[in-house]
Residue frames as qw, qx, qy, qz and C-alpha x, y, z in Angstrom:
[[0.800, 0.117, -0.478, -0.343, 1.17, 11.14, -31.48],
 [0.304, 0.346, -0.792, 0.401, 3.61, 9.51, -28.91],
 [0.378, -0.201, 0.233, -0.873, 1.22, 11.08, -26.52],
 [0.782, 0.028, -0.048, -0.620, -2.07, 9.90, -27.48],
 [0.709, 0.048, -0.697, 0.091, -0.13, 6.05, -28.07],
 [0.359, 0.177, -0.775, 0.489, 0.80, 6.11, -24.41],
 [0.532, -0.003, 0.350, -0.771, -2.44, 6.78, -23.02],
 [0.829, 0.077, -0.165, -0.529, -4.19, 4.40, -24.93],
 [0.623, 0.240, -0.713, 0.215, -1.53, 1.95, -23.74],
 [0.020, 0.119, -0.710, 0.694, -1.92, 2.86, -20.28],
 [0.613, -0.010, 0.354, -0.706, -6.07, 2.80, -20.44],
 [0.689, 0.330, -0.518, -0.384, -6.19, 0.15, -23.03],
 [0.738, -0.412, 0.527, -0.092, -7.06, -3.36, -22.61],
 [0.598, -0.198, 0.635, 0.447, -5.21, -5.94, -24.56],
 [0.571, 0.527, 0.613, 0.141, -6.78, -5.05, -27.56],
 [0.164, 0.961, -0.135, 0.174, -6.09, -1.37, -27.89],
 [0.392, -0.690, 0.492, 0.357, -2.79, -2.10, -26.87],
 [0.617, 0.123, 0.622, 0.466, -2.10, -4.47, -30.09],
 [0.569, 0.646, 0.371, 0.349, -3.40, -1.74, -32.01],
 [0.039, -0.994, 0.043, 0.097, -1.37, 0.74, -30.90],
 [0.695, -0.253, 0.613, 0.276, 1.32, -1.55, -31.23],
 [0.631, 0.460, 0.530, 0.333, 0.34, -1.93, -34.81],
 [0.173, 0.960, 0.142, 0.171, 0.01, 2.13, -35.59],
 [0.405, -0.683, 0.427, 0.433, 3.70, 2.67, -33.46],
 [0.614, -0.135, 0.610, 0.483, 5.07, 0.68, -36.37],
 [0.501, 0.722, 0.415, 0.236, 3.16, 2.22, -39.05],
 [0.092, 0.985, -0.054, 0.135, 4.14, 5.85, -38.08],
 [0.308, -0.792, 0.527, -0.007, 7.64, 4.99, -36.68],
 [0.565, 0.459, -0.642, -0.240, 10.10, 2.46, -37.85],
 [0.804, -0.094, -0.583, 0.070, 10.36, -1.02, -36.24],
 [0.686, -0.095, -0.460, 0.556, 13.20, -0.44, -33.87],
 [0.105, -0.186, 0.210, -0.954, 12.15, 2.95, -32.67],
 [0.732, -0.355, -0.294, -0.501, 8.24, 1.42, -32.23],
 [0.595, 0.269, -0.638, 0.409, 10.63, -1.19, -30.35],
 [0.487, 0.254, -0.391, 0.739, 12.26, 0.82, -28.26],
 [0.308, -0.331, 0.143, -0.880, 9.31, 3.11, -27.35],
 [0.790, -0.269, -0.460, -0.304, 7.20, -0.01, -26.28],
 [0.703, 0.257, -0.361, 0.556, 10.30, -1.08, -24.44],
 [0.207, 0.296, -0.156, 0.920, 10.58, 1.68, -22.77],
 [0.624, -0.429, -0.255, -0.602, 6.96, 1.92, -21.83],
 [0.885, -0.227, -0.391, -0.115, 6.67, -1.38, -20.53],
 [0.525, -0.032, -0.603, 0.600, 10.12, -1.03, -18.15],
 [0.113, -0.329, 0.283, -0.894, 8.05, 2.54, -16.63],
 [0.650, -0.372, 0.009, -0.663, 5.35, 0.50, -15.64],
 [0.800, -0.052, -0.557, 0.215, 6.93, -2.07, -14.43],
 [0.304, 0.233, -0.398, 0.834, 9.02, 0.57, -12.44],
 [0.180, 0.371, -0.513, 0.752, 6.09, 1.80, -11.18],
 [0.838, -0.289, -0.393, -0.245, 4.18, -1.18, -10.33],
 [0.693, -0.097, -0.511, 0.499, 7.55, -1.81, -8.18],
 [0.073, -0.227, 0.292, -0.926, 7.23, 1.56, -6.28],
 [0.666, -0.331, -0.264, -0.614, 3.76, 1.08, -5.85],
 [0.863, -0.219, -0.410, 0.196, 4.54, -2.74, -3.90],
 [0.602, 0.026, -0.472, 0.644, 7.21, -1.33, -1.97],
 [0.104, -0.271, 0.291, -0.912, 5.36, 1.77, -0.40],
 [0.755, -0.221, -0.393, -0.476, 2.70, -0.57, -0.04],
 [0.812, -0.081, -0.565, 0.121, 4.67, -3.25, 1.48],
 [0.324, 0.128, -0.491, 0.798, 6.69, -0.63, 3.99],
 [0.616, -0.286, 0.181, -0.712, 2.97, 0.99, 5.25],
 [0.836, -0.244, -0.410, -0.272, 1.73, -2.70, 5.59],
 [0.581, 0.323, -0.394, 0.635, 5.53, -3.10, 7.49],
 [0.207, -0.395, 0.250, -0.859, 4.96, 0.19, 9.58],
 [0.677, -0.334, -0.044, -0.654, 1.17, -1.15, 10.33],
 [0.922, -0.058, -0.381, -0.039, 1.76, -4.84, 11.39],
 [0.550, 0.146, -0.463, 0.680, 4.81, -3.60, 13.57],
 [0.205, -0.295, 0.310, -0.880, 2.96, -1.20, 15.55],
 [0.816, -0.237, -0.187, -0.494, 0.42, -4.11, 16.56],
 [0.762, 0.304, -0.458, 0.343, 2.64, -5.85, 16.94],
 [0.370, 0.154, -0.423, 0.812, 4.33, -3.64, 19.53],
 [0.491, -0.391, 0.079, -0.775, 1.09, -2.39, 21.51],
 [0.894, -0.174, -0.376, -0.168, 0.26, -6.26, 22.29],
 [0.661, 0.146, -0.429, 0.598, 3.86, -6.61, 23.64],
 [0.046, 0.373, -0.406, 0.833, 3.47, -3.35, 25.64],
 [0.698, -0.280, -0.252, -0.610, 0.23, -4.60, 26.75],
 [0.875, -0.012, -0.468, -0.126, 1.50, -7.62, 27.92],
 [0.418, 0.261, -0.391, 0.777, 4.35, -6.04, 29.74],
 [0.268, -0.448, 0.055, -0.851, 2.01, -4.29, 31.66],
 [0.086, -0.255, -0.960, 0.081, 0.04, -7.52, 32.59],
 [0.325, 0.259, -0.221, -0.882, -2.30, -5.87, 30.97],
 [0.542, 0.241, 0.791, 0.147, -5.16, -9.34, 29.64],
 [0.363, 0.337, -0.392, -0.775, -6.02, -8.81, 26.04],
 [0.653, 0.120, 0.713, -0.226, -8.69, -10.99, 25.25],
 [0.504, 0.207, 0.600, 0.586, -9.27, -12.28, 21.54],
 [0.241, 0.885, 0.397, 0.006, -12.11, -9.45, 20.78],
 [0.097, -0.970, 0.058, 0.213, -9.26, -6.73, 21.35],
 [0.578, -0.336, 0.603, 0.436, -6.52, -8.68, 19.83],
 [0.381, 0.448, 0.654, 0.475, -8.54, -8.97, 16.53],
 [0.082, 0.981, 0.170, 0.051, -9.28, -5.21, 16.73],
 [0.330, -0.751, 0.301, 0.486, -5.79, -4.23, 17.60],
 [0.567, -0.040, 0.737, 0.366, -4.42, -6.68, 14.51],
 [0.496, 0.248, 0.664, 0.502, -7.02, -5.63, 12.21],
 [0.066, -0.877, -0.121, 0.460, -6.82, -1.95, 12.48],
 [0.636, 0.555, 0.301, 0.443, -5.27, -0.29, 9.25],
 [0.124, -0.917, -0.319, -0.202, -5.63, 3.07, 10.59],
 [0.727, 0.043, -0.461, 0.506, -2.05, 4.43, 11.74],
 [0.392, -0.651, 0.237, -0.605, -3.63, 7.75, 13.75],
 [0.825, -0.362, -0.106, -0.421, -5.71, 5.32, 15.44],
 [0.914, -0.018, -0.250, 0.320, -2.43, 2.57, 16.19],
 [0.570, 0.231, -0.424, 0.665, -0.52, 5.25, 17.55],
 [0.298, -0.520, 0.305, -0.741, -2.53, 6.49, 20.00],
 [0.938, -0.325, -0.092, 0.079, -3.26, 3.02, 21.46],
 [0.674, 0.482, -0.341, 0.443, 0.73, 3.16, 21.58],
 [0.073, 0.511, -0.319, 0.795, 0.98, 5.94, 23.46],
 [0.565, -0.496, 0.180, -0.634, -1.78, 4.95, 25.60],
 [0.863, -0.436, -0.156, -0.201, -0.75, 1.58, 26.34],
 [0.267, 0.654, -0.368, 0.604, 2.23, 2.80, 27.22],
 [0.040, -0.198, 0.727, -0.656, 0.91, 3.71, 31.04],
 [0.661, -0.336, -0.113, -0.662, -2.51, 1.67, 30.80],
 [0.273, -0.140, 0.793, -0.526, -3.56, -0.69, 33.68],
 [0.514, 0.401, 0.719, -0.242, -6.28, -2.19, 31.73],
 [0.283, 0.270, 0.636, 0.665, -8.04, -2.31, 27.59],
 [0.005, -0.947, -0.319, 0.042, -10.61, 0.74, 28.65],
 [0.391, -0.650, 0.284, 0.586, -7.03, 2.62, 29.09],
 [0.282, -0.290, 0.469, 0.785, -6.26, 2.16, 25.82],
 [0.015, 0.322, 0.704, 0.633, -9.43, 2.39, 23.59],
 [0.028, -0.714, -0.504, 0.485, -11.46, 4.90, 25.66],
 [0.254, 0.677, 0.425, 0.545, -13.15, 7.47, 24.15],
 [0.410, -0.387, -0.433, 0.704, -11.97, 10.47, 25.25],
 [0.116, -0.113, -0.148, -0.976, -13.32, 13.69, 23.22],
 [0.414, -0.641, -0.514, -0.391, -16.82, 12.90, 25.28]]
């Protein structure tokens, strides 16, 4: 029964949640219905906060490795104009961000780093 309450809490929108709410208490006493809500509500909370934080460290990861390709770029005297800036920036993709890395490492120009090479 627990079961079947915590599903319908987890797919449920406010409405099936009040009535599971209501049925905890019927079949279980107050402060155990309580407790198990309680309880519910601190795992998803828990792992709404995982969720943000593996989020926030990939976003972290991604936004630092642009970050750090622009810089190597620049070092190089290397121009990045805006078209490749806003492609480097709004890449997601971390294959794809670390092989610009690597390549602009020893490039001499933006064909260096965003050539296609498996033709």
């Amino acid at each position: 029964m627990v079961v079947v309450i915590r599903y319908l809490l987890w797919i449920g929108d406010e409405t099936v949640r009040e009535a599971a709410r209501r049925v905890l208490h019927l079949v279980l006493d107050g402060q155990r219905a309580e407790e198990l809500m309680r309880s519910y509500g601190e795992q998803l909370i828990e792992q709404g906060l995982q969720q943000g934080l593996a989020r926030g460290r990939q976003e972290g990861l991604i936004r630092g490795r642009t970050e750090d390709i622009l810089r190597i770029l620049t070092a190089r005297g290397v121009h990045v104009d805006e078209e490749a800036r806003l492609r480097i920036l709004t890449c997601t993709d971390m294959a794809a961000l670390d092989l610009w890395f690597d390549r602009a490492l020893n490039a001499t120009s933006l064909s260096d780093v965003f050539v296609d090479r498996s033709q």
